[in-house]
N, C-alpha and C positions, 0 to 999 in steps of 0.2 A: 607511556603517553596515555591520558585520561582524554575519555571524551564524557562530555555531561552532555544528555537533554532537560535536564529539566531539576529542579530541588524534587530531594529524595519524598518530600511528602505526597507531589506531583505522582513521581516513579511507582512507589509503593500502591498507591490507590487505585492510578491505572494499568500498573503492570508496565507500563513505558518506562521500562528499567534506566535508572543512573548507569553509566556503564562506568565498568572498573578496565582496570589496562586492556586496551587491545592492540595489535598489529596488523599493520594493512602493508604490502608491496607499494603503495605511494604515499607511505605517510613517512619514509625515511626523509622525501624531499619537501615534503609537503609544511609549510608552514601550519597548520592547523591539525588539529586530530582528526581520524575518518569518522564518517558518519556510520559508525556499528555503535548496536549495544549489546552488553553483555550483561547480563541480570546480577543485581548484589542477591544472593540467595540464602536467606536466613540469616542477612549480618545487625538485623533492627527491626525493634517495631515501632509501628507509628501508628497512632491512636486520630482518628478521621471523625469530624463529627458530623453525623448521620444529616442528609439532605432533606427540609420538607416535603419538598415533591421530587418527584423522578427528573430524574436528566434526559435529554431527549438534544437529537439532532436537528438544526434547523430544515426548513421543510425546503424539499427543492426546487428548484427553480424555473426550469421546463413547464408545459403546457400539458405537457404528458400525469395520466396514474401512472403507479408503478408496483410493479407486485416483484416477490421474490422466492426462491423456491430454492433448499438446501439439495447438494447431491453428492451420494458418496459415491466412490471412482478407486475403481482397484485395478492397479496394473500389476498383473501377473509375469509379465514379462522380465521383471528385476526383484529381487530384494530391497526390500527398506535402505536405504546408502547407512543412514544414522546408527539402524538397531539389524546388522545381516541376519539373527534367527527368526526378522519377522520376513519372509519367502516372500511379498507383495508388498510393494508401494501401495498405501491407503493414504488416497486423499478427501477431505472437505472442500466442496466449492461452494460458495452463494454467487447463484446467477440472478440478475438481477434486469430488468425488462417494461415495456411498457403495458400495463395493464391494458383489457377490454373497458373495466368501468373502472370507476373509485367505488370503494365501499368493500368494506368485510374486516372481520380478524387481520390485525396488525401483527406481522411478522417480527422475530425476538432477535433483539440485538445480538444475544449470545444466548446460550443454556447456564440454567441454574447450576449447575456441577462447573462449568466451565466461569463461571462468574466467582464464586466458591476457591476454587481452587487459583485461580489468579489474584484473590485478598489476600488467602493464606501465604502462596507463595513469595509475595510483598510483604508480609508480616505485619499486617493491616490490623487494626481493630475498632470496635466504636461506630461498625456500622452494620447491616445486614449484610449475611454473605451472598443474596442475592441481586446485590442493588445494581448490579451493572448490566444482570441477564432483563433488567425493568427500566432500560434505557427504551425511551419512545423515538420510534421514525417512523416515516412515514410509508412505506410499503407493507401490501397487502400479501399475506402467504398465500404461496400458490396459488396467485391470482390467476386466471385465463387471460393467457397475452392478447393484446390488439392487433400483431402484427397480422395484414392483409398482402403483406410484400414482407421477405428479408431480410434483417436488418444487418447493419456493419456491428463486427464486435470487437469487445474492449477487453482486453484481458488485464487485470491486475494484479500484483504481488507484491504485499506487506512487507514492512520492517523483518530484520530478526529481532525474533522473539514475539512479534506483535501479532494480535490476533487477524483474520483477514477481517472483521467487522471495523478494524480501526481505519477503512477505506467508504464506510458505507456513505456518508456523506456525499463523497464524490461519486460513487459508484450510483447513490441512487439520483443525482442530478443528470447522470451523463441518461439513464436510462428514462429521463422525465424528456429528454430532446431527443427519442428517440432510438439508443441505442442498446444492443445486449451486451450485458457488462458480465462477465466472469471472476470472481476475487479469489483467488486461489488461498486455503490455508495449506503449508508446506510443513506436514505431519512429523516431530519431532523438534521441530527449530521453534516452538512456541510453548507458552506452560501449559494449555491443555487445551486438546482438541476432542471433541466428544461425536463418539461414532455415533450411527442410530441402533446397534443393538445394546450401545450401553457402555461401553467400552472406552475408558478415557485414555489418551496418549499424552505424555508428558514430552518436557524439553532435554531428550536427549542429547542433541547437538551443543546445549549449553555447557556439559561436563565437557567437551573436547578443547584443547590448547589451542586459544583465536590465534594461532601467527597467519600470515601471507597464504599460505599453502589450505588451510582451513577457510579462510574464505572465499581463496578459486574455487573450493569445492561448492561453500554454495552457492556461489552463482552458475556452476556448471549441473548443480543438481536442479535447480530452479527451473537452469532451460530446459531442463529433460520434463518435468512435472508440467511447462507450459505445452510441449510437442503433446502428450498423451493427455493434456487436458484436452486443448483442442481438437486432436484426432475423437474424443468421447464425445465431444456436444457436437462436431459435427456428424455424426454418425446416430446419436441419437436426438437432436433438430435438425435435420436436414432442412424444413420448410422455413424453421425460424433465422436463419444465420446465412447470410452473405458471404460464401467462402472466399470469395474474390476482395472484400474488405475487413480484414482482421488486422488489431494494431497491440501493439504490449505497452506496458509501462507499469509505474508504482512506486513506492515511497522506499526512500532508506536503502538496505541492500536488495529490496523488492524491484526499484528502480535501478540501478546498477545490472541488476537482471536481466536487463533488457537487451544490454549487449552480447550476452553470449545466446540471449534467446533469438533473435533478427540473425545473427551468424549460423545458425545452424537450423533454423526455419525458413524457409525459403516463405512462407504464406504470409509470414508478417510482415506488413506495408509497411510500418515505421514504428519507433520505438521513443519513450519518455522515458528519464530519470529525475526523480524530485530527490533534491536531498543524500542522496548514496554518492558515497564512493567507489570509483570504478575498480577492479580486481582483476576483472578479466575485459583486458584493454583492447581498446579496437588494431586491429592487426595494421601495418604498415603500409599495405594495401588500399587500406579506404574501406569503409562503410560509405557507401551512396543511399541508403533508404533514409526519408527526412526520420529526423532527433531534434526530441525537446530537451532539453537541461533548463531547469527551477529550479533553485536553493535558497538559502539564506547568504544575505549581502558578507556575514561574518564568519562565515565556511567555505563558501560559490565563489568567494568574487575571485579572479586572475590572480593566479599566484599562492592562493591559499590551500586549494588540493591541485596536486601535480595529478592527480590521475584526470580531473578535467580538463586540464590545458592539453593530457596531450592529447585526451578523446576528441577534445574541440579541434586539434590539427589534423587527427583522422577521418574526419566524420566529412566526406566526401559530395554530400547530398546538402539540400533544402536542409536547415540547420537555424535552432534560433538559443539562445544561451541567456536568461533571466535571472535577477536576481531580486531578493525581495528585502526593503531594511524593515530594520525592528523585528523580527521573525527569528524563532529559535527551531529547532531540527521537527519538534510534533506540532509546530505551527498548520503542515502541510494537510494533515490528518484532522481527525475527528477528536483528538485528544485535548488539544487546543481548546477546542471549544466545550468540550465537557468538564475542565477545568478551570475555565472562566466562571462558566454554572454555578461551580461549588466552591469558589472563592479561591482557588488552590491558581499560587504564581506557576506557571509554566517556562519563567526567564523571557519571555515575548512581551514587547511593548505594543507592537500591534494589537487593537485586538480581536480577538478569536474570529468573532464574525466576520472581520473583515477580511482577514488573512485565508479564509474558507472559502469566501466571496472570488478573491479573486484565483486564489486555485483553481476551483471551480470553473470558473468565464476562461480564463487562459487554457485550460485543458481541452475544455468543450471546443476553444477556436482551433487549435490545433488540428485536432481530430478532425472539426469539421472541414478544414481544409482540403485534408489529403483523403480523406475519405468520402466527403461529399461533393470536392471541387468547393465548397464557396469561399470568396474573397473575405480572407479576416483583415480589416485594416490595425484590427489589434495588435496581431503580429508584428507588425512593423514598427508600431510608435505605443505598446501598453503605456508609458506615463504620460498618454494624452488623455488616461483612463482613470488610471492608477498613478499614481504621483511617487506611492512605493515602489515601483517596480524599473528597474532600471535594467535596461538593456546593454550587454556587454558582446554581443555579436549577434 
């Protein structure tokens, strides 16, 4: 079974691999293929013609500055799951927050090595190997937060294979309204993660056999990486974070991740999936903490992945199930729109901005919901808003 996100000239450039066969546990029933990818590694090159100006993310949307600040996070407690001779779990995170002011040095989309080494590894050419670490957004590095009260926080986790910056988009609108956004890069499952003494990590997890049993693992590694994120930033912000309003979610199998992270964290209020398929399925039991599900009308909708019909009869709580047309798998993300930029079809006939637009507005309602108490009329009726978005429970 094939799953495509996108024409390989798309994949290659930004690393948001075409994927080749994979295996999911509900894709035997499942009319459609799961939303994994799996990187073509070395099998073409594709020759990209160089952009006049830099690509950059639309600016966000909030009242709020926002600053961002990288942080490396070693858990000694385990071995690496991917590579056991490395003794500690090393992770990357960009937290992301509402600035004291605007103004200063603009924070980097990614590092130059890590920019470099995701062309190559696409078999890119015809452009600078840096041109993706000279993506412009709008957060300021290590800005000094605003917060005078503690904010509710957002935890996020990428695609496989995708870098955590392919969330910055959203992550830095959610922290423009207010809130501290966490994006977890999950160290092995991506083509390279760049430590700060220097030290690059590659996509181990990508040599391993995707069947069923490979992708329980990572969503069961996921929640572990989200428990020991959170235990870090609450331990070192105590002043800045709301331990009483913490929520998960995220794209692809990042989202998927959400349910076994809400299952086995008790602090996480509720949980979002965009786009992923489910692996490690809500228990028979019920889940009661509210869940979002956003996908594409042509993967999402009833009847097309068996692992969301049966989440959606599991999911025991506040519960809302959207679907978006014209929208293809990195509609959700930042890839979308940085490939409208550079001319490159992404298979979405939405476009870019729009499909950003309203990720963005539905996520923030969400969130604001169950985290802030306020009344989203959204929720109830989005194609009073969005004319795309259709409501399926």
């Amino acid at each position: 079974m094939t799953h495509r996100i996108g024409p390989l000239a798309l994949a290659a450039f930004l690393a948001l691999p075409v994927a080749t066969a994979c295996a999911s546990a509900s894709a035997a029933t499942s009319t459609s293929a799961p939303s994994h990818g799996n990187p073509v590694r070395g099998s073409t090159t594709q020759t990209v013609a160089a952009p006049e100006t830099a690509p950059h993310i639309p600016k966000p949307t909030g009242k709020l500055p926002v600053g961002m600040t990288s942080l490396y996070l070693k858990d000694s407690s385990r071995p690496d799951p991917w590579v056991p001779s490395v003794k500690a779990r090393e992770l990357m995170v960009s937290l992301w927050y509402p600035a004291a002011k605007a103004g200063g040095a603009r924070a980097a989309y990614m590092t130059v090595k890590e920019s470099e080494l995701t062309l190559k590894e696409a078999g890119v050419s015809g452009v600078p190997g840096d041109l993706l670490s000279k993506t412009r957004i709008d957060a300021v590095k290590d800005a000094e937060p605003a917060a005078k009260r503690r904010l509710p926080l957002v935890i996020l986790s990428p695609g496989f294979t995708k870098p955590r910056y392919s969330l910055t988009g959203l992550a830095e609108d959610l922290a423009s309204r207010g809130y501290a956004v966490a994006v977890i890069g999950h160290t092995y499952e991506n083509v390279a993660t760049s430590f700060p003494d220097g030290r690059v990590a590659e996509c181990a997890a990508c040599e391993v056999p995707h069947d069923p049993a490979f992708w329980a693992k990572v969503g069961q590694v996921r929640a572990v990486d989200v428990t020991f994120v959170l235990d870090s930033l609450l331990a070192r912000y105590p002043k800045l974070i709301d331990r009483s309003k913490i929520v998960m979610g995220g794209h692809s199998v990042g989202g998927a991740s959400s349910v076994p992270a809400l299952l086995k964290d008790s602090r996480l209020r509720a949980g979002m999936n965009i786009d992923g398929t489910v692996d490690v399925t809500v228990p028979s039991g019920g889940l009661a903490k509210p869940f979002l599900l956003l996908g594409t009308e042509a993967r999402h909708s009833p009847g097309k992945d068996a692992s969301w019909d049966k989440t959606w009869t599991n999911l025991t709580g506040w519960k809302r199930w959207f679907v978006v047309t014209d929208t293809a798998h990195a509609s959700f993300t930042d890839i979308s729109v940085l490939s409208e930029q550079l001319g490159i079809d992404d298979d979405a006939d939405l476009p870019a901005t729009r499909s950003l637009e309203i990720t963005r507005r539905i996520v923030a309602a969400f969130y604001d919901l169950h985290l802030r108490g306020k009344p989203q009329p959204l929720l109830n009726d989005p194609a009073s808003r969005y004319p795309e978005v259709k409501s399926v429970g």
